[in-house]
Structure formats: C-alpha cells, structure tokens
C-alpha positions as CSV (number, residue, x, y, z in Angstrom):
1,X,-58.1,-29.3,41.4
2,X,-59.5,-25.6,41.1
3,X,-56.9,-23.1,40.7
4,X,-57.4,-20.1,43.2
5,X,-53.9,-18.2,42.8
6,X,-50.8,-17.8,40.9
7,X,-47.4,-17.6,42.0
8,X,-44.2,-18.0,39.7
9,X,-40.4,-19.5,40.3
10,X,-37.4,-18.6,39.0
11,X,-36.6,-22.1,38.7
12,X,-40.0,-24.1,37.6
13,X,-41.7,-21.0,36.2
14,X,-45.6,-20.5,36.6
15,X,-47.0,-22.1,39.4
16,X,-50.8,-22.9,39.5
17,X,-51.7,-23.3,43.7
18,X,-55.3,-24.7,44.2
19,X,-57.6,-27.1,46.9
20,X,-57.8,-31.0,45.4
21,X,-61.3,-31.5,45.3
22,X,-61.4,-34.9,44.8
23,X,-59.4,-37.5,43.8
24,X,-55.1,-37.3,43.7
25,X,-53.0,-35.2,41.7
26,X,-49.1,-37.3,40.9
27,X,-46.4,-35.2,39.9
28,X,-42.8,-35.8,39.4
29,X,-39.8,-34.0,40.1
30,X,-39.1,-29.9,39.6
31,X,-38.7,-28.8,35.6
32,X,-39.5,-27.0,33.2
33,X,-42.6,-28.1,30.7
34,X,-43.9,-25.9,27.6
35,X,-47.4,-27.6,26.6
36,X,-50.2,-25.5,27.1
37,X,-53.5,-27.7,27.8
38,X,-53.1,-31.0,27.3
39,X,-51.0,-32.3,30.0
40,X,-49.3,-36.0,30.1
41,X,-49.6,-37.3,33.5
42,X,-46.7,-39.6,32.8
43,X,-44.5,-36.3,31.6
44,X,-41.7,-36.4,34.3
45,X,-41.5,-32.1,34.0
46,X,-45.0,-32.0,36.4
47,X,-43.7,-30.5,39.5
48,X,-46.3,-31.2,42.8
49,X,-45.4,-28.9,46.2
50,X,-47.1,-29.4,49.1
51,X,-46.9,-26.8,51.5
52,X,-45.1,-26.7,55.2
53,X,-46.0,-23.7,56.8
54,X,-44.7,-20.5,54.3
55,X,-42.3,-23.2,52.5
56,X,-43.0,-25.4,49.8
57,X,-41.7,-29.0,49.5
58,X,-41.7,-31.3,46.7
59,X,-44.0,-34.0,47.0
60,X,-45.1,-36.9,44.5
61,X,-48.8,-37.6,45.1
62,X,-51.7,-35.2,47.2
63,X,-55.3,-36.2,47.7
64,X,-58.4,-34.2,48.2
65,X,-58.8,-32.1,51.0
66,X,-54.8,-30.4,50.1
67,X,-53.7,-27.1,48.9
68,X,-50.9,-28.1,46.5
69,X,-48.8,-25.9,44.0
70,X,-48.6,-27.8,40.7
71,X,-45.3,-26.2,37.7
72,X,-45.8,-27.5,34.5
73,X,-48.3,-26.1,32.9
74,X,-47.9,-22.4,31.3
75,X,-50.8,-21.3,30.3
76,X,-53.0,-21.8,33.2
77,X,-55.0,-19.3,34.8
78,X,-56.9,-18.5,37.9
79,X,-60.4,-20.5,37.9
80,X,-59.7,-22.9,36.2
81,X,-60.1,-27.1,36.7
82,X,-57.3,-29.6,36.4
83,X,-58.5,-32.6,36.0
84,X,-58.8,-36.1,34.3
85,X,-58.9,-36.5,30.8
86,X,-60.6,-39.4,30.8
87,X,-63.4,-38.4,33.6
88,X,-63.8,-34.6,33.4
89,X,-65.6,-33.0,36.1
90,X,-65.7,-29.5,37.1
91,X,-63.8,-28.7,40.9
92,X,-66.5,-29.0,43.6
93,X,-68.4,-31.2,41.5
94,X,-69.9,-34.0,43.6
95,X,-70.1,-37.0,40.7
C-alpha cells in the first residue's frame, strides 16, 4: 500500500489512507497501537476502513485495486510503502 494522505481520529489516532497495490492488507478491530515501524500483522490494535462514500467503515481484509485507511501505525508518513516483511516490494512495483 502507498500512502498518499493523512487524516487523524480522535479515537484511533493517525490514520495512514493509501491505494493497495497489490496483494491484501488484514486489519482488526479500531485501537490504539504505539510501535513505530515494525508492525505485527497478528497485533489486534491494526484498524482497516474502507470507505462508503464520505464515511468510513471498519472492514477486516481489502485487496488491490482499494483506497483503504489503515490506524495503527504512528509514525507513518506520506510516501511511504506498507508492505510485507517477508516479500518487500516498493508500491506500484510489478514483481
């Protein structure tokens, strides 16, 4: 996923809103999570939101091709990839 803007809630704190490029994204229920790059993907704090016109609904798993608002990670900034530990690839990255 390639972050392309920032938004924040009062509730989950800094969201990170990006286009899946390929693969899926999981994420669990709304909370609050303080790591900075590393990210568990079994950590139940990962909050996913798909979005429904100017609303945004909580969601468990997205695929490529969706804009998606991910909470959980802090330190994340604008340009930046989220994506597998174990198979890194840059966003837009055809491998």
């Amino acid at each position: 996923m390639l972050v392309a803007n920032l938004d924040y809630s009062d509730y989950v704190g800094r969201l990170a809103i990006g286009r899946i490029f390929s693969g899926e994204i999981r994420g669990r229920r709304p909370g609050r999570d303080r790591e900075t790059r590393r990210h568990d993907p079994e950590d139940k704090n990962l909050a996913l939101y798909a979005f429904e016109g100017l609303k945004r609904e909580p969601i468990e798993r997205a695929q490529f091709g969706e804009i998606v608002a991910l909470a959980g990670m802090d330190e994340i900034e604008i340009g930046e990839t989220i994506t597998s530990i174990d198979n890194p690839a840059a966003a837009g990255n055809s491998r």
